[in-house]
C-alpha positions as CSV (number, residue, x, y, z in Angstrom):
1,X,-40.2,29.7,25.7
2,X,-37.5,32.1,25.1
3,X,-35.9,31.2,28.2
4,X,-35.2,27.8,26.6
5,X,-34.2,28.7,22.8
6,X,-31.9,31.2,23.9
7,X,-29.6,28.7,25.6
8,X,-30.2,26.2,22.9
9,X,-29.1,28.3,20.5
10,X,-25.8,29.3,22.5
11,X,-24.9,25.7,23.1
12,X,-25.2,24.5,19.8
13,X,-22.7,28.2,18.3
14,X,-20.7,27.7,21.1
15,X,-20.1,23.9,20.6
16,X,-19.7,24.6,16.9
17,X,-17.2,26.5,17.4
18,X,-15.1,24.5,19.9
19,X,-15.4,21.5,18.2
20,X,-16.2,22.3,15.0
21,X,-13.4,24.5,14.4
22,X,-11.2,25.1,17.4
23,X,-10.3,21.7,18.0
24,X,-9.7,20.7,14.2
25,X,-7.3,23.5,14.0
26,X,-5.7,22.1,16.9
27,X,-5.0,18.7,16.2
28,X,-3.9,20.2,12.7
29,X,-1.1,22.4,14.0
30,X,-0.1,20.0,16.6
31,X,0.0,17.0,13.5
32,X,2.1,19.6,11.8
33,X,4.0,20.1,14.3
34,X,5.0,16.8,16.0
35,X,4.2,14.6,12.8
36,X,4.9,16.8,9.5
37,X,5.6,13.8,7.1
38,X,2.7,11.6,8.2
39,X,0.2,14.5,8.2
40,X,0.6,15.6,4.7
41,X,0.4,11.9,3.6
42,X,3.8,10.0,4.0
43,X,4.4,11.5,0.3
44,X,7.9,10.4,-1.2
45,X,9.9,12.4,-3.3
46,X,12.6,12.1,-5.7
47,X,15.4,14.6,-4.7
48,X,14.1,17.3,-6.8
49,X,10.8,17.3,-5.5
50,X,9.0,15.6,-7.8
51,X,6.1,13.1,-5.6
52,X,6.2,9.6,-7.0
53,X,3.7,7.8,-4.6
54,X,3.2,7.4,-0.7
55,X,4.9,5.0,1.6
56,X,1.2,3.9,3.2
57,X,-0.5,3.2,-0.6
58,X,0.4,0.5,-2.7
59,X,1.5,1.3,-6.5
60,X,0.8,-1.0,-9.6
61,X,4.6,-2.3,-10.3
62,X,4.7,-4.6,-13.8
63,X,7.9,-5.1,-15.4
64,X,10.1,-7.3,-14.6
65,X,13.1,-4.9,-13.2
66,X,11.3,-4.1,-10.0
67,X,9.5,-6.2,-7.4
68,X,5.7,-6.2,-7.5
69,X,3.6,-5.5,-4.9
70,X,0.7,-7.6,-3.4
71,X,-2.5,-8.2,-5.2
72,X,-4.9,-6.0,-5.6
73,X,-8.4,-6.6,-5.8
74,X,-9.3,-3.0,-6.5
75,X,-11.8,-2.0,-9.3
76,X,-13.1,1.3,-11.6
77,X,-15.7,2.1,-13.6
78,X,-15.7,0.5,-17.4
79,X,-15.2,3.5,-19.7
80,X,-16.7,2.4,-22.2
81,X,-19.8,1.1,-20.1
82,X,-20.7,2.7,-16.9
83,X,-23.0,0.1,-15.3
84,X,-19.7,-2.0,-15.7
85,X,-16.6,-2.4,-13.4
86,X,-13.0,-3.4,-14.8
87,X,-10.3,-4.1,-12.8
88,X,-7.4,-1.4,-11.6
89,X,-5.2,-2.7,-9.1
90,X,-4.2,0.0,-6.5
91,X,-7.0,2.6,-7.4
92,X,-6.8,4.6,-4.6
93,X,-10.4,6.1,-4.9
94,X,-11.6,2.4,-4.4
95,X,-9.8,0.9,-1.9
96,X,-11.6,-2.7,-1.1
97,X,-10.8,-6.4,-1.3
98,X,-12.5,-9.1,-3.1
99,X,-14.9,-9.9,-0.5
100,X,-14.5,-13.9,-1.9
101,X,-14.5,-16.1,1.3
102,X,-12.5,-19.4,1.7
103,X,-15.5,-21.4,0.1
104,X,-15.7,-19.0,-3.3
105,X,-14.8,-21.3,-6.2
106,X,-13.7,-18.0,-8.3
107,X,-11.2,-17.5,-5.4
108,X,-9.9,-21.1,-5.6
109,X,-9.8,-21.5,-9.1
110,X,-7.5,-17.8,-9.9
111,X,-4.9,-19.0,-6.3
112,X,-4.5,-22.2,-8.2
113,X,-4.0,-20.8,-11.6
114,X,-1.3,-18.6,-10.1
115,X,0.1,-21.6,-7.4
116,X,0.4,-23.2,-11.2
117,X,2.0,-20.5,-12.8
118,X,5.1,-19.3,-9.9
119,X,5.7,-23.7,-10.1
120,X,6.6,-23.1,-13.9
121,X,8.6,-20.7,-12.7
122,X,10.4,-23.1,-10.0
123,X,8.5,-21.6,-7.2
124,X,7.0,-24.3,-5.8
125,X,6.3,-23.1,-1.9
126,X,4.9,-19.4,-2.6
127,X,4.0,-17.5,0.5
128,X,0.9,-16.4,1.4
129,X,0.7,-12.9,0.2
130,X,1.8,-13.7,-3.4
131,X,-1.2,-15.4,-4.3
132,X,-3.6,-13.7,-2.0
133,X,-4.8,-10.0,-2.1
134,X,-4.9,-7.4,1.0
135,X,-8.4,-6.5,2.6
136,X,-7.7,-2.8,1.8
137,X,-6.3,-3.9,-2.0
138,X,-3.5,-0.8,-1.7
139,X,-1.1,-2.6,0.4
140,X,2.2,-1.0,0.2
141,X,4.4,-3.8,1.9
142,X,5.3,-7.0,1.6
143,X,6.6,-10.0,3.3
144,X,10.4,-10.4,3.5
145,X,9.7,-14.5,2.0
146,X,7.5,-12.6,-1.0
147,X,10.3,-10.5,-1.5
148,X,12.9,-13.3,-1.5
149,X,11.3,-14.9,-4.5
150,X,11.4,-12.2,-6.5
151,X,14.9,-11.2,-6.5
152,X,16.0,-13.9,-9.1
153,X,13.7,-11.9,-11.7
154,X,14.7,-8.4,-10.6
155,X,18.5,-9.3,-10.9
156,X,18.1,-10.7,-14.0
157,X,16.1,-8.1,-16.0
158,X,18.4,-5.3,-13.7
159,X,21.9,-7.3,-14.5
160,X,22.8,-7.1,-11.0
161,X,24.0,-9.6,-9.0
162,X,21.4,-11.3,-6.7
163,X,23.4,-10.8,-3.6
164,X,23.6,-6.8,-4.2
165,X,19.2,-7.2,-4.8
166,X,18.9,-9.2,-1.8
167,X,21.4,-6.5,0.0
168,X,18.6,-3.7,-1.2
169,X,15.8,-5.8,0.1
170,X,17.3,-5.7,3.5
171,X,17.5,-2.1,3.3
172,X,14.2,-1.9,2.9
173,X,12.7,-4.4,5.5
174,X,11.1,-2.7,8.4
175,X,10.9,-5.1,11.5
176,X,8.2,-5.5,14.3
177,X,6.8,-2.1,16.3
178,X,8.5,-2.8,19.4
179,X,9.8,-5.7,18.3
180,X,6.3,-7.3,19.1
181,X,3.7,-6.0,17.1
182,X,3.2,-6.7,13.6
183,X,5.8,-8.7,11.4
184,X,8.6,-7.8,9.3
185,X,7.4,-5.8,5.8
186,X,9.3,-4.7,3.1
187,X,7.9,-1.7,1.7
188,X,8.0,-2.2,-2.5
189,X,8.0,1.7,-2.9
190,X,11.2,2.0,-1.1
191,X,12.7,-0.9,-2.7
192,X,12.5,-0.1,-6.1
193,X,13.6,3.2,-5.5
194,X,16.7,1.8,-4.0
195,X,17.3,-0.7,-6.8
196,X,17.0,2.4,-9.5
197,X,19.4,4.4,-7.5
198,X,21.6,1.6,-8.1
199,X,21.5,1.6,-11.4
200,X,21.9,4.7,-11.7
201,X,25.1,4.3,-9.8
């Protein structure tokens, strides 16, 4: 019986130790190595330092001088009653979407109230992701077209001229990996610290 614990009891130290620890150090030094930025969590910084946010989460943009990001169906515990939930959009301890499927009425009803609202604004055609919330509810991009109707707004409440927004939009847009996978994203993080560097300037 000894004859069997004994190697048992190796194999399961020995494995602990390879993978366990060996191979997480590993892939950590070689992530640090190869990859520092995305290892320690795409952070961006202002130039002194200071961390604002992360290229790869979503942030909860409101006022009217920068571009928001897409909606976010993300929720937290009600403070003031625990067996409660309240929305908070980008709450990056809960990332999920809505889970309301193309026959929820809920869903239908809040697309149209906001289809209605961006037509009072003269935005008749809206696309896709600016009615519509991401499956992880912390996206950080969004589409060039989403963008595009949001630049009147910026401009105005910035007192920029459109063309100069539109300018720093295109700075921002990322295209396709490889130029096949994906499509083109704007990252809102980015942008709006483009468009306060230019007013700053």
């Amino acid at each position: 019986m000894l004859n069997q614990i004994r190697p048992a009891i190796v194999m399961i130290v020995l494995l602990t130790i390879i993978t366990g620890i060996a191979y997480p150090f590993a892939m950590t030094g070689i992530a640090q190595g190869l990859f520092p930025s995305q290892a320690n969590g795409s952070l961006v910084k202002r130039p002194d330092g200071t961390v604002i946010g992360a290229t790869l989460i979503g942030q909860n943009f409101t006022s009217d001088k920068y571009f928001h990001g897409r909606l976010s169906a993300t929720s937290d515990t009600d403070p003031n009653d625990p067996t409660k939930t309240i929305a908070a959009p980008y709450n990056a301890a809960n990332s999920a979407g809505s889970n309301l499927g193309p026959t929820s009425q809920a869903l239908a009803d809040r697309v149209k109230g906001d289809v209605d609202a961006l037509a009072a604004q003269g935005i008749t055609h809206p696309p896709a992701d600016l009615v519509t919330s991401s499956a992880s509810g912390l996206d950080p991009d969004i589409s060039p077209a989403n963008a595009e109707t949001q630049i009147a707004r910026v401009a105005a409440a910035r007192n920029l001229p459109p063309d100069q927004v539109r300018q720093a939009v295109s700075q921002a847009t990322s295209g396709r990996l490889l130029g096949l996978i994906g499509e083109p994203r704007v990252n809102v993080l980015q942008l709006n610290m483009l468009l306060d560097g230019l007013k700053a300037s």
